[in-house]
N, C-alpha and C positions, 0 to 999 in steps of 0.2 A: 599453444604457449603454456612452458608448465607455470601455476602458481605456488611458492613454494610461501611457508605460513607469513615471515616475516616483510617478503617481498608485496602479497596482498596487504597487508598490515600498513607497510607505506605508502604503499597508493591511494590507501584509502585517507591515510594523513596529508595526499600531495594535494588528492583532488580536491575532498571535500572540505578542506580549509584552507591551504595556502593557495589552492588556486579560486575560488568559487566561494568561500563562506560557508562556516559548518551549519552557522543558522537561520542560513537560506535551505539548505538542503532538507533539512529535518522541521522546520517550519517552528521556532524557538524551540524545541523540544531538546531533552539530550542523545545523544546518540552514544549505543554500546559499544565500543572498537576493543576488538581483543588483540589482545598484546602478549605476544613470545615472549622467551627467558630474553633475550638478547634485546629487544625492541624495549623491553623496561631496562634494563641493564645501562643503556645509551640512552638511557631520559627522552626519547620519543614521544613518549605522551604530554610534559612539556611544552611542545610546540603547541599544544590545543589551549584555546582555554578553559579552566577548573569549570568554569559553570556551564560546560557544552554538551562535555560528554561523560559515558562512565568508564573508565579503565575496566575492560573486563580479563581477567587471568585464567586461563583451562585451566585443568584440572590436569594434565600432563605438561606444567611447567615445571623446571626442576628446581627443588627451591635449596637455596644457597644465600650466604651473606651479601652475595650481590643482587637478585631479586629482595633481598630482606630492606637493604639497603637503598634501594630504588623506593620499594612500595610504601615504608618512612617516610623519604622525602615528599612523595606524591600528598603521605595524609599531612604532612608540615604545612603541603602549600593548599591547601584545600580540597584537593580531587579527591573526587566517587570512587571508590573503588566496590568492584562486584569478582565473586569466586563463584565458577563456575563446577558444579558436577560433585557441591564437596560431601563428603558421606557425614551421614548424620550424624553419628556421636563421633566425627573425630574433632572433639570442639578442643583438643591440645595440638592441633597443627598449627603452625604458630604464624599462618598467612590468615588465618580465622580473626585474630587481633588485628587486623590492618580492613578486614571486611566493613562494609557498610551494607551492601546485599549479597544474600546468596540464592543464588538459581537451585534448584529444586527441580530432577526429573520426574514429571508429573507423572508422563506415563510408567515410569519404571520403579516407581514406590509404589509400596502398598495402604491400604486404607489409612491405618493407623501410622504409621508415616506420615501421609500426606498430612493428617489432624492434628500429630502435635509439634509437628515442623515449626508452624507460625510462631506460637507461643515460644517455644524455646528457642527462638529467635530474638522474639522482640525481649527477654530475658537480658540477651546481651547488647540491646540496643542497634540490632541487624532486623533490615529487613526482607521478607521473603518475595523471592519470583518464583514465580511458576512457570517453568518453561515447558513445551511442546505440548501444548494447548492446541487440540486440534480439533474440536468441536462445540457445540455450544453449550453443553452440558458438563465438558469438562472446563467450561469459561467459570458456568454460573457453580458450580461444585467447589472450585478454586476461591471463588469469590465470598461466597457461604464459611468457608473453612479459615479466612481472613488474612490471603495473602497480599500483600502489597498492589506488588506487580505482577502481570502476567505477557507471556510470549508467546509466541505459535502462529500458526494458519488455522483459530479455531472461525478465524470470520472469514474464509475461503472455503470452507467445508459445508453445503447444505444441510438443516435440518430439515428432513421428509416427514412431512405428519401426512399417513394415509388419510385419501377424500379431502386434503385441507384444499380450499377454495380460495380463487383469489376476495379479498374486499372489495366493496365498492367502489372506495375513493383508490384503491390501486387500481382496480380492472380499468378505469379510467389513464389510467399511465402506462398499459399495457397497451388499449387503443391508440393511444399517441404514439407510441413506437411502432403499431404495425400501419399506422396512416404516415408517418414521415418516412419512413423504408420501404416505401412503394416502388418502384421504377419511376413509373410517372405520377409526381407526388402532385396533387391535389388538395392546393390551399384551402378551398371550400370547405373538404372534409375536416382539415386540419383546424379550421378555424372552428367548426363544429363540435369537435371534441372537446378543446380549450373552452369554448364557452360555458360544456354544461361542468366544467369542473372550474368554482369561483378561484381558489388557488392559482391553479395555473394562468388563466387570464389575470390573476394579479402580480405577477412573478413575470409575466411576457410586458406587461405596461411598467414595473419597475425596469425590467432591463433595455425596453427598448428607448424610455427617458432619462438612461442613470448618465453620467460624461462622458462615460465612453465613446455617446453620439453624438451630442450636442446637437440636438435639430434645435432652430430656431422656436416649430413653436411644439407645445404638450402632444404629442402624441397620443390619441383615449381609443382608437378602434383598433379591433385584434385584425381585420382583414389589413389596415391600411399598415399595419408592425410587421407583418408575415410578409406584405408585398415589400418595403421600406429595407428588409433580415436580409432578402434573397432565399432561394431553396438550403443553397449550400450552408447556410448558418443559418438559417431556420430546423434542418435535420441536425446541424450539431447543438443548439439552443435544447431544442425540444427533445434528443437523446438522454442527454445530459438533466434537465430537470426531471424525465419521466425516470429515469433511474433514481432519483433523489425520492422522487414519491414511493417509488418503489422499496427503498433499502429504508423507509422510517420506521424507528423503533430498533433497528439494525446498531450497531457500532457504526461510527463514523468511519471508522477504518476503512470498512468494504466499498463505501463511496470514493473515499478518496483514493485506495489503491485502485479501484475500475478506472479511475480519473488519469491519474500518472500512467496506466500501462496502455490507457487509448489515444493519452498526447503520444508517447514512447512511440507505440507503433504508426501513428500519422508520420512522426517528424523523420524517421527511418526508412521510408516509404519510396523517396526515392534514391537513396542508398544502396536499397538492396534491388531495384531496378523495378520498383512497384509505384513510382511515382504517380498512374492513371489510374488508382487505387487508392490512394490516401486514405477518406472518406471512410472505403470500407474497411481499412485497417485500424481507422481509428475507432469505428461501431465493434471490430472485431476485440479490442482491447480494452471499450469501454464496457461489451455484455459477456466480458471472460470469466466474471463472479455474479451472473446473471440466476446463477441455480441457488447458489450463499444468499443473494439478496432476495429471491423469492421462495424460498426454502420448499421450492420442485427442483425436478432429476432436468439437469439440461436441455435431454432430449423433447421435454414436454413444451418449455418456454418457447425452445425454437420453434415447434412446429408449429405456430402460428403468429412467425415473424419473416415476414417477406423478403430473407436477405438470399445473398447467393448462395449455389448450393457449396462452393468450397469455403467461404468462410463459416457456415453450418458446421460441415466435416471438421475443421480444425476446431473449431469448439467443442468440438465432440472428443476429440484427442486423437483425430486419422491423421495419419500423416500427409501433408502435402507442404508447398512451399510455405504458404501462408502459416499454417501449424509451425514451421520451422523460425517464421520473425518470431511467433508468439513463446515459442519456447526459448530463444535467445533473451528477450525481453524477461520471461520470468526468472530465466538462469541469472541476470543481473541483476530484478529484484531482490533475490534469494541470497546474495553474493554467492553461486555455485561458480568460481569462476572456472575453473577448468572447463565443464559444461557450456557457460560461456562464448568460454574461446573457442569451443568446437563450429557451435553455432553461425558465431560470426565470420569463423573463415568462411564458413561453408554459403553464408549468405554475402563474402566481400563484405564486409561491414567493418567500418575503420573503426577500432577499438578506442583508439585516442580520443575519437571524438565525443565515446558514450558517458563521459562525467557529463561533460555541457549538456549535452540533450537530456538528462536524467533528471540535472537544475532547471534547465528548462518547463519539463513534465510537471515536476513539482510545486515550481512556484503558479504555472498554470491550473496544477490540480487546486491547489489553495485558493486562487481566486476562483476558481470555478463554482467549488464548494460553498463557498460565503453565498456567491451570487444563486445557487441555485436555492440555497435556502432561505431566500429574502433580505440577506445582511450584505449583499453589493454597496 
């Protein structure tokens, strides 16, 4: 299916607020939606409300008394508006007056650029993003140099420090993931691990007392919580919080994207005719930023995690089926929809349905999140 700019642009106005809630999707946050000459032209952005999202404008719209006209109104009513890609001194373009942020290619200025970007911004009362942020050095650089906002996949991209060793209280969350991904899992052991880490046995007796269960009486022993869970939600409990111990000190981000792209690929599961897989589709989506959040090379993490050898390979980036949910999934993260739509034909995967399961992901990832961090 081709997506041509204005056409994505609606959809993303259809799904993610007139059908679903914009802020359910983005979890109160604003969301960026970039908008064509035409999509502003016809007050599209309109339909959102001012305190949702930010109007974003490329840098290849053509500006004319009817963009002029549109972008007026929008600051009349309130709305954020953000310019994308704009060159640094062209501060008499006259869509510069209607800005409230401007994106900033990080990687494609130079030093001295990048340093007095900020300033000459906040001059006119604009504030700076930083976009294609791809590492964690170009996080903290950006941050240092006193840009607002920042954008990218710098919390997707591993930092390697040669000899870095895991910590104690992780190596402890490493355990727990290679004892709940056993084959034949082993509460004993399971229950072994969690004890000598006070943390996690306090995070399994808050989850397994919080409403969710309502048992009549307090639940206090980790054996009788593991037997009460079951396997199958004991390995997603204890996934999910050992990654939580894992990614601290991390951006919240890397947690929560692992979160959304492990429900994504559970709920898909049987979709794409992987239904007796679930499970390992959701471990495969929840350890896909498993290098990011342990700042080692993939290939290290895995090798001493018990899972199968194809969901291994697709982590790796080989191609196989599995690989192919995973890169559909991320192509929707990304909005690449073309990519996308390659994906999903090729996996049957009904397009229609990927807004709900994505609100889905989300508002799961969100709970997940709290709960893993003791705020259930």
């Amino acid at each position: 299916m081709e997506w041509i700019p204005d056409r994505a642009s609606i959809k993303v106005i259809a799904d993610s607020f007139l059908r679903f809630g914009l802020q359910r999707l983005t979890g109160g946050k604003r969301a960026f939606i970039n908008f064509t000459r035409d999509t502003l032209a016809k007050g599209y952005a309109t339909l959102l409300p001012k305190d949702s999202i930010v109007v974003e404008i490329l840098e290849d719209v053509e500006q004319d008394h009817e963009v002029f006209d549109a972008c007026r109104e929008l600051k009349q009513r309130g709305y954020v508006i953000a310019l994308d890609d704009v060159i640094c001194d062209d501060w008499d373009n006259p869509l510069v007056g209607f800005a409230d942020i401007i994106k900033v290619d990080f990687r494609a200025s130079n030093d001295r650029t990048k340093a007095a970007l900020p300033g000459l911004m906040a001059a006119r009362k604009i504030k700076a993003l930083a976009e294609k942020i791809e590492t964690r050095a170009e996080f903290d650089e950006a941050v240092a140099l006193g840009y607002t906002y920042l954008q990218g996949y710098f919390f997707s991209k591993p930092l390697v420090l040669s000899g870095r060793d895991v910590p104690g209280v992780k190596h402890r969350n490493l355990e727990l993931l290679r004892e709940i991904n056993r084959t034949d899992l082993d509460f004993g052991d399971v229950e072994g691990v969690i004890k000598r880490e006070p943390s996690l046995t306090y995070k399994l007796m808050t989850y397994i007392n919080s409403v969710a269960f309502s048992f009549r009486n307090r639940i206090t022993s980790v054996r009788q919580s593991l037997a009460l869970l079951g396997e199958d939600a004991v390995r997603k409990w204890a996934s999910v919080v050992a990654l939580a111990g894992l990614a601290h000190e991390q951006p919240s981000e890397l947690l929560v994207s692992s979160l959304i792209r492990a429900r994504f690929c559970e709920v898909i599961a049987a979709s794409v005719k992987l239904e007796e897989r679930g499970q390992e589709l959701f471990l495969m989506g929840l350890f896909s930023l498993l290098d990011a959040i342990t700042g080692r090379p993939m290939h290290d993490v895995l090798a001493n995690l018990p899972l199968a050898d194809d969901i291994k390979m697709a982590l790796l980036g080989n191609r196989n089926r599995l690989r192919d949910v995973l890169a559909c999934v991320l192509a929707y993260e990304q909005a690449e929809w073309e990519t996308f739509g390659l994906f999903a034909a090729k996996l049957r995967l009904d397009e229609g349905e990927t807004a709900r399961i994505d609100l889905e992901a989300v508002e799961w990832a969100t709970s997940s999140y709290a709960g893993a961090n003791g705020s259930r």
